[in-house]
N, C-alpha and C positions, 0 to 999 in steps of 0.2 A: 389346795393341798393335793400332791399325787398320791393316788392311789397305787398297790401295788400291780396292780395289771398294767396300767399304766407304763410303770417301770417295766416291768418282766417285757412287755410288749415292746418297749425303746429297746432293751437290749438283746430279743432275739434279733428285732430287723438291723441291728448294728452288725450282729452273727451273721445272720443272712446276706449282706452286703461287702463284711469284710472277707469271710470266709465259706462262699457258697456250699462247695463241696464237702469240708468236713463240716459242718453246720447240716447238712442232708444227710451225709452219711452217717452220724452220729443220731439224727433225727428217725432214719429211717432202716436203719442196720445195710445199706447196698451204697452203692458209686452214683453218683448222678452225672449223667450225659451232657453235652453243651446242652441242648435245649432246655433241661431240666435247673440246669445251674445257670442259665439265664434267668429263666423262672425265678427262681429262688432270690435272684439277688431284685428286679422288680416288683416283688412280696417284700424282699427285705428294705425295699426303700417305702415301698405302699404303709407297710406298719412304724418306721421310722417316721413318715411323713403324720399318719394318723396320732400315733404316740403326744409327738410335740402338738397337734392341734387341740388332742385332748386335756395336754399339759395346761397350755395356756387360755384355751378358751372351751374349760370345763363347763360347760350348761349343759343342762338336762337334754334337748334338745340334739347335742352334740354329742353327746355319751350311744345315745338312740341310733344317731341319723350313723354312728360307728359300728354300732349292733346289728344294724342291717347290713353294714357291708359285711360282716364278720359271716354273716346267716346266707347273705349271697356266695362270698367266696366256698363256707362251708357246700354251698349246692352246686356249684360249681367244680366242687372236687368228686362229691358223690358222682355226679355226671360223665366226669372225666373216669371215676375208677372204672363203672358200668360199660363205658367204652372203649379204653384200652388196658385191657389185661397187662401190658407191661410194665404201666404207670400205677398199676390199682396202689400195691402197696405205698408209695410217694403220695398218691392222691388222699389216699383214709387218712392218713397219717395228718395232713398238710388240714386236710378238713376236721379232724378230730382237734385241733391247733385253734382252727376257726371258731366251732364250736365252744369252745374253752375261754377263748377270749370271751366272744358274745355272752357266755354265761357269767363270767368274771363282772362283765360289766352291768347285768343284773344287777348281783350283788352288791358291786362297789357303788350305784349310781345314787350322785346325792339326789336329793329332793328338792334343789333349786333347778 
């Protein structure tokens, strides 16, 4: 059974992929740059791609090994903010996103 993060997660990275820029902009209140709206749409297929694995091959294990990448991507935006002041705002945002997931999946994670 899908959980809602699950979903919520398939269709930002659908947002993210069909429509980078207003999907950021909207996300982040500013314009996103090409590199930024490349970004975004390679996130938007990263959590597309995770979504459906979770979808289908829900195990404990799986729920986890996504939590971490949610925890990595999160530190990885900390990172990015700390070092470019241009992106800080894109980055909290994008990480504050990751976070959310990661904690989402906390809560939603069966016991199998």
């Amino acid at each position: 059974m899908a959980t809602v993060s699950e979903v919520v997660r398939l269709g930002y990275g659908v947002a993210l992929l069909v429509d980078p820029e207003g999907t950021g902009r909207r996300m982040t209140g500013g314009p996103l740059d090409a590199r930024a709206t490349l970004a975004a749409r390679v996130l938007g297929a990263r959590h597309v791609v995770q979504a459906l694995v979770s979808l289908s091959h829900g195990t404990r294990l799986v729920r986890r090994m996504g939590q971490a990448t949610d925890l990595l991507h999160a530190a990885s935006m900390g990172a990015l903010a700390a070092y470019d002041p241009a992106r800080r705002r894109q980055a909290l945002t994008d990480g504050t996103v990751a976070l959310a997931f990661a904690a989402a999946g906390q809560v939603g994670s069966p016991s199998t």
